[in-house]
C-alpha positions in Angstrom: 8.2 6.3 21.0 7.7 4.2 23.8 5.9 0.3 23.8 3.7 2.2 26.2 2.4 4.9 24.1 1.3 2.5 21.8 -0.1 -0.4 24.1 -2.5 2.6 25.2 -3.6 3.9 22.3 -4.7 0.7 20.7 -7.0 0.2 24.2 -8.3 3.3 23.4 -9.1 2.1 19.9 -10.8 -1.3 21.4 -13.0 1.0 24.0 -13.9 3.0 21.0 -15.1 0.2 19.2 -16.9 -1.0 22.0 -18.6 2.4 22.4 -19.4 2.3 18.5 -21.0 -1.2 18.3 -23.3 -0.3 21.5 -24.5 3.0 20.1 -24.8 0.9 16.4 -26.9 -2.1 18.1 -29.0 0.8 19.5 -29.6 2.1 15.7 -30.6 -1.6 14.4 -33.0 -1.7 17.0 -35.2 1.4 15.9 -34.3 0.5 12.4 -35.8 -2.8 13.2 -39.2 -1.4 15.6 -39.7 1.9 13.5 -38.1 1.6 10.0 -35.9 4.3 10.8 -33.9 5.4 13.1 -33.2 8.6 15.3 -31.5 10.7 14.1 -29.1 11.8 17.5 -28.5 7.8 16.9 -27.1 8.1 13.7 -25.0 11.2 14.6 -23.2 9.5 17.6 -22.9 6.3 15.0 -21.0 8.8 13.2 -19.0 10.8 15.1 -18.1 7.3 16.8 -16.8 5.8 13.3 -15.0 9.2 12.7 -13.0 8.5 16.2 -12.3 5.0 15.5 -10.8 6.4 11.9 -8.8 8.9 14.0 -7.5 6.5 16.5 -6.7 3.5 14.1 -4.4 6.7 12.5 -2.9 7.2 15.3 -1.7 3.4 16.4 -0.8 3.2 12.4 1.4 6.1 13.4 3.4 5.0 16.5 3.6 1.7 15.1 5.3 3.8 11.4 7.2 5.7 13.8 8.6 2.6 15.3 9.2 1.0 11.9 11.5 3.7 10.2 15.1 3.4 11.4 16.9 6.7 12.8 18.7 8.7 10.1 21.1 10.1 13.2 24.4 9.7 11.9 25.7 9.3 15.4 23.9 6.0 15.6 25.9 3.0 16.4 24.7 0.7 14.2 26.0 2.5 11.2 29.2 1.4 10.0 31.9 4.2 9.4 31.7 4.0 5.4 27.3 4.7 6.1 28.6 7.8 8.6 30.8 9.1 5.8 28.2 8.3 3.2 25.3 10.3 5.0 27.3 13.3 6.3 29.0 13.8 2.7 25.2 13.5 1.1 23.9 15.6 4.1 27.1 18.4 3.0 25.6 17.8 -0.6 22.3 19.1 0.1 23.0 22.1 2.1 26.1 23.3 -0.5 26.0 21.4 -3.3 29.2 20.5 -2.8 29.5 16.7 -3.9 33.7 15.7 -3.9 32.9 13.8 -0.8 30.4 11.9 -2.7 32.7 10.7 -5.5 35.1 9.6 -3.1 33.3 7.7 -1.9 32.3 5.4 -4.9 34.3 2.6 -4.4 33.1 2.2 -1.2 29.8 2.2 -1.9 27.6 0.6 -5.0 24.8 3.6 -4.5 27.1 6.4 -4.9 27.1 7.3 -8.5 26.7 10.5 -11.0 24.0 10.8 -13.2 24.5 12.0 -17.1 22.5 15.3 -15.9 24.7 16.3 -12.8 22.6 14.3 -9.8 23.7 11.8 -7.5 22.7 8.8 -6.4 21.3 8.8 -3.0 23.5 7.0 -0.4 22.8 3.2 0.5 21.3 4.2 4.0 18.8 7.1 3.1 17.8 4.7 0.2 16.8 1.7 2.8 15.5 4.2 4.6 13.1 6.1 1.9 12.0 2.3 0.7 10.9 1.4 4.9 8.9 4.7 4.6 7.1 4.0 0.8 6.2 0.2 2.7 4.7 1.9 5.6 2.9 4.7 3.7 2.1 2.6 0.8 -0.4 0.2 1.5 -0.1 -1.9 -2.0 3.8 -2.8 -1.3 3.2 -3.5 1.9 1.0 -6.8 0.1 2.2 -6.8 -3.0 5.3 -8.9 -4.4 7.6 -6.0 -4.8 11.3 -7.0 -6.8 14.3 -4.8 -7.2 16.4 -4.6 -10.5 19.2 -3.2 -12.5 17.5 -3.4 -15.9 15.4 -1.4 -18.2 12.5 -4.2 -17.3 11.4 -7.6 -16.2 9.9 -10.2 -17.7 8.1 -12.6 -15.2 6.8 -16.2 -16.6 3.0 -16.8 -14.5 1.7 -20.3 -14.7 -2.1 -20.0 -14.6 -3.2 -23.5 -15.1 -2.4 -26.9 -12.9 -0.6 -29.5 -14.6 -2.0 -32.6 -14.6 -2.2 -35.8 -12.9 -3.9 -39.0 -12.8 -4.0 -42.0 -10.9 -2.4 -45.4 -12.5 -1.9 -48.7 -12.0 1.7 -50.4 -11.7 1.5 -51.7 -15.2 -1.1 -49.8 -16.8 -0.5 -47.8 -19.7 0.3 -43.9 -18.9 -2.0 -41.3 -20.9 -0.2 -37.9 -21.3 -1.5 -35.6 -19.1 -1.7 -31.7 -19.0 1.0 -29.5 -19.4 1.0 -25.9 -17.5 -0.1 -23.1 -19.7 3.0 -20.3 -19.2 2.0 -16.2 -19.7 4.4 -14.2 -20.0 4.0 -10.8 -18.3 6.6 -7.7 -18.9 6.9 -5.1 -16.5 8.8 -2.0 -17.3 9.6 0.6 -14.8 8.5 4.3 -15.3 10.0 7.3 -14.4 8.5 8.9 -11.1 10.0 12.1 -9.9 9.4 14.5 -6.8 10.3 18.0 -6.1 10.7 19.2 -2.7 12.2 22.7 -2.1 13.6 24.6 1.1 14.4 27.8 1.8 18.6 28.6 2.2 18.2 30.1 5.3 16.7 26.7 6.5 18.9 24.2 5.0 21.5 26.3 6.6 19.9 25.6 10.2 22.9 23.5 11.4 19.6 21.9 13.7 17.7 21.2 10.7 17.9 17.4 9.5 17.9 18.0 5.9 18.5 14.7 4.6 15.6 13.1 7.3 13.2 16.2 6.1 14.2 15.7 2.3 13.9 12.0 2.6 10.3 12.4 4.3 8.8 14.1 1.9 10.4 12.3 -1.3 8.6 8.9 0.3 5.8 11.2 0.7 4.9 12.1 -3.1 6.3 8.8 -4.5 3.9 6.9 -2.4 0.7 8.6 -3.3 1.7 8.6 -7.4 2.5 5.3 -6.8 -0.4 4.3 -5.1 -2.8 5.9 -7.4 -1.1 4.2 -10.6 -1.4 0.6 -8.6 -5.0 1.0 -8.0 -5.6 2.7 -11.4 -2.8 3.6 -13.6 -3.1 2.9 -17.2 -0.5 1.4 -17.9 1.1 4.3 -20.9 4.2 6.0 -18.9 3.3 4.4 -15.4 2.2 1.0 -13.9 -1.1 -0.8 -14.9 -3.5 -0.7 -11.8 -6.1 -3.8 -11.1 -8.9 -1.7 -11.7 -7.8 -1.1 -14.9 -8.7 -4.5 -16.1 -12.0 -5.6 -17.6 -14.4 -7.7 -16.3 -14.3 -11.8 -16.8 -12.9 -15.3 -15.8 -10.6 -15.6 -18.2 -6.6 -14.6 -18.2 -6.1 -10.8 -18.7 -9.6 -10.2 -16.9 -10.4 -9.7 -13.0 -13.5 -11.9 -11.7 -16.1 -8.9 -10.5 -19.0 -9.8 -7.6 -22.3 -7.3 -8.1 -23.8 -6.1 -5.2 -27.1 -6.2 -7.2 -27.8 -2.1 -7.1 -26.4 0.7 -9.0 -24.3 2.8 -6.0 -25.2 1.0 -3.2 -25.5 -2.0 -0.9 -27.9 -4.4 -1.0 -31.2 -3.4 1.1 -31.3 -6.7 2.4 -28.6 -8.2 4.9 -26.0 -6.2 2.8 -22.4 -8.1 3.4 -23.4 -11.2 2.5 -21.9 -9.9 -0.9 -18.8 -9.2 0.9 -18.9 -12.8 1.8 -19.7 -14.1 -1.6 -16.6 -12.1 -3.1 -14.6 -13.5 -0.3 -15.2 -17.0 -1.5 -14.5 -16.6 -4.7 -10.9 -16.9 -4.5 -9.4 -20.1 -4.8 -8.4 -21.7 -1.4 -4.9 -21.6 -2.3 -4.9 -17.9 -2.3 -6.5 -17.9 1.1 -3.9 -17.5 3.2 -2.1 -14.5 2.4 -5.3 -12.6 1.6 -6.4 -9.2 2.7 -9.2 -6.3 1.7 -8.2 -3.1 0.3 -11.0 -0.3 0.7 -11.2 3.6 1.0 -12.0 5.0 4.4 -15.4 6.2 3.1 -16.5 2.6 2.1 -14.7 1.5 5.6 -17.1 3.8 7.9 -19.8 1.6 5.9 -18.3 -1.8 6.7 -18.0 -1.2 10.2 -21.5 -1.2 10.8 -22.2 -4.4 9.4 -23.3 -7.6 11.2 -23.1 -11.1 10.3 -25.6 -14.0 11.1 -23.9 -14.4 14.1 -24.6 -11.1 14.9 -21.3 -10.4 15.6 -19.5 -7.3 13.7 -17.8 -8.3 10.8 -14.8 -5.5 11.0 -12.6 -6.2 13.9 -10.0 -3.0 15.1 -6.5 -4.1 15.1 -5.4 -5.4 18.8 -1.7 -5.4 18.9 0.3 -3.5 17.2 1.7 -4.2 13.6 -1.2 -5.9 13.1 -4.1 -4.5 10.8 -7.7 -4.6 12.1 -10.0 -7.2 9.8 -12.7 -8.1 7.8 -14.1 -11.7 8.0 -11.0 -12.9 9.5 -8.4 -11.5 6.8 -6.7 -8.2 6.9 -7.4 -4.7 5.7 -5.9 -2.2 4.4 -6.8 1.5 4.3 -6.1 2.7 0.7 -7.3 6.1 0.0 -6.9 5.5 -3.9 -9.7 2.8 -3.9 -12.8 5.0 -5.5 -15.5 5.4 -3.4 -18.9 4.2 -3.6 -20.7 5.0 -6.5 -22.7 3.5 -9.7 -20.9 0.5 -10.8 -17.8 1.5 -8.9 -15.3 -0.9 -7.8 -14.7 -0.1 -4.1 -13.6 -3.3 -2.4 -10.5 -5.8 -3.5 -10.1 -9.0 -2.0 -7.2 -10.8 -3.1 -3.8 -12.4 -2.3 -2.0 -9.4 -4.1 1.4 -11.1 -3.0 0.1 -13.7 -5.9 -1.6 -11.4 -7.5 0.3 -7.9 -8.4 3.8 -7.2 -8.2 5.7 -4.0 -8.0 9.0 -3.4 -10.1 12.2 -1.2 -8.7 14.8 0.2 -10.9 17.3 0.0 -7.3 18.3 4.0 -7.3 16.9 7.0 -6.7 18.6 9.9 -7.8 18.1 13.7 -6.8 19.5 17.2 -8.2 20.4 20.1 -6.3 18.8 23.1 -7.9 19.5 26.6 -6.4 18.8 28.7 -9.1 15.1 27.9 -10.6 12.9 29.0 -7.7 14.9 31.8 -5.7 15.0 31.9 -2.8 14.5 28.5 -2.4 16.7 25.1 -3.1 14.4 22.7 -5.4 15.7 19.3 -4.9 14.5 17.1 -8.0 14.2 13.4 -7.4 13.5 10.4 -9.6 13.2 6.9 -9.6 11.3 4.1 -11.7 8.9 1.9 -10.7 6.5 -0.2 -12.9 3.4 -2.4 -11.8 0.8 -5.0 -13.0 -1.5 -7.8 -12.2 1.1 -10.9 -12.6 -1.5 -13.3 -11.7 -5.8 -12.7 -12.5 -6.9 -15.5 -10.7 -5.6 -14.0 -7.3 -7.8 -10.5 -7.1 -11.2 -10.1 -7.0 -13.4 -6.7 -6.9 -17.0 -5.7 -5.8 -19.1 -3.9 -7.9 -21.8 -1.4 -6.9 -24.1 -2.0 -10.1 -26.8 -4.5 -11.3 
């Protein structure tokens, strides 16, 4: 992957959007003349939106690529205890056979056996499998994510200022506010995956099976996992921010109506997206960022401010996200998508606001024998999640 590659696709992305907001301004216009518009306009709208979709995938995907560190064990910045470590878990996978991994427990704190026979995955494919849940999981990537050794975690949020006043030298010194503390516990679940290969292929002496095994662990973790931190209910998996009720008040998330059931406003229709925006408290501002589907996305795009400039903005470097009103977005497929008092958009400092719990192992056991004639390879690890702080996510709803 070359700086190249990627330089070019993102100006492909920016001519894209260029092509998109000339055939959109072309739409406006007959919607504005005629009350509707033609309809070879609203196709190329379309199939325009659909390209920008599959080119913002694709700079998402050099830029991934880029991200994730090789799992070649010839690579030099491996020390020789992570060589050992990967080549005796590689050996592990393709036989079974694991007396290289428990000799090599004192020389590594991830090396371990569990109580029902599996091991602990090595210190370098763990690092590795938590770079590729960040890049594939677009909650951690904005979320406060903490690692640790316990059964859970109990984190103390202050959500109230403590209080001040101005005094003269001598004057007497009323007592003043005292922050309010909640207490919030989060307690990680158990999240498993099970990936299986054929023998024949795990004995490919060209097949990477730890890389391939690794892949597709991040892979299933990071779409439970994303679904539970939109949505989850919180009984045997994280609490999602949607799963809150509406209100002002701690334990609630502040909800913005866009003022019809399913839909946008007829009438200059992001000026709701604006109104949610500035709802947040300023000190939440900076770190800040939209979360939406790609179906409410293709939406977004074709809005306008008062400026009449476009209010989404495609990503022009990259690492970099595109935007929405200045603050970043995020693609996140679990958002629902627009329906009848759905809530579609988040806006929020979820760095502030949610925060994502690690038990620091993941652990995976070699089966051969359930699914002949292929190896199942059962993983787990736990995870828990919740809204840590209310005041720092806000949500749209399509509804009255």
């Amino acid at each position: 992957m070359t700086t190249f590659e990627i330089k070019a696709a993102v100006d492909d992305l920016g001519s894209a959007f260029a092509a998109f907001k000339e055939a959109n301004d072309r739409r406006l216009q007959e919607l504005s003349k005629k009350h509707a518009s033609d309809v070879l306009s609203e196709e190329k709208v379309n199939r325009l939106n659909g390209e920008l979709d599959r080119l913002q995938g694709q700079v998402d995907g050099l830029t991934a690529a880029v991200k994730r560190s090789p799992l070649d064990g010839s690579a030099q910045k491996y020390s020789t205890a992570e060589r050992e470590q990967k080549a005796a878990f590689n050996r592990f996978l393709r036989t079974g056979q694991h007396e290289g991994l428990q000799g090599l427990e004192g020389k590594a704190m991830s090396v371990g056996t569990d109580a029902d026979g599996g091991f602990m995955v090595p210190d370098i494919l763990y690092q590795q499998l938590t770079q590729t849940l960040m890049v594939l999981s677009p909650i951690r990537a904005i979320a406060n994510v903490i690692n640790i050794g316990g059964d859970a975690v109990d984190i103390l949020v202050d959500n109230t200022d403590a209080g001040s006043a101005w005094v003269a030298e001598t004057a007497t010194r009323a007592e003043t506010t005292s922050p309010q503390l909640q207490r919030v516990k989060i307690t990680p679940y158990e999240l498993y995956a099970q990936p299986r290969l054929t023998q024949q292929l795990i004995d490919d002496s060209r097949f990477d099976a730890d890389a391939f095994i690794t892949q597709n662990i991040a892979e299933a973790f990071a779409k439970a996992e994303g679904t539970a931190f939109v949505s989850g209910d919180g009984t045997g998996k994280p609490k999602g921010f949607l799963a809150y009720s509406a209100g002002t008040t701690w334990g609630t998330i502040e909800r913005v109506k866009t003022g019809v059931a399913g839909n946008w406003a007829a009438s200059s229709p992001a000026d709701v997206l604006v109104d949610l925006m500035f709802r947040l408290k300023t000190s939440y501002m900076n770190e800040a960022s939209w979360l939406v589907n790609r179906s409410v996305l293709s939406e977004i795009r074709k809005f306008k401010g008062s400026d009449n400039n476009y209010l989404w903005q495609p990503s022009t470097q990259s690492g970099t996200p595109s935007t929405l009103l200045g603050f970043n977005l995020y693609l996140a497929e679990e958002m629902p998508n627009k329906a009848t008092d759905s809530l579609s958009v988040a806006f929020g400092n979820f760095k502030v606001g949610y925060t994502v719990v690690d038990r620091q192992d993941v652990r995976i056991l070699r089966d051969p024998f359930s699914a002949k004639p292929y190896v199942q390879f059962y993983a787990t690890k736990r995870v828990g999640g919740d809204v840590t702080n209310f005041e720092a996510i806000k949500l749209l709803q399509f509804g009255v």
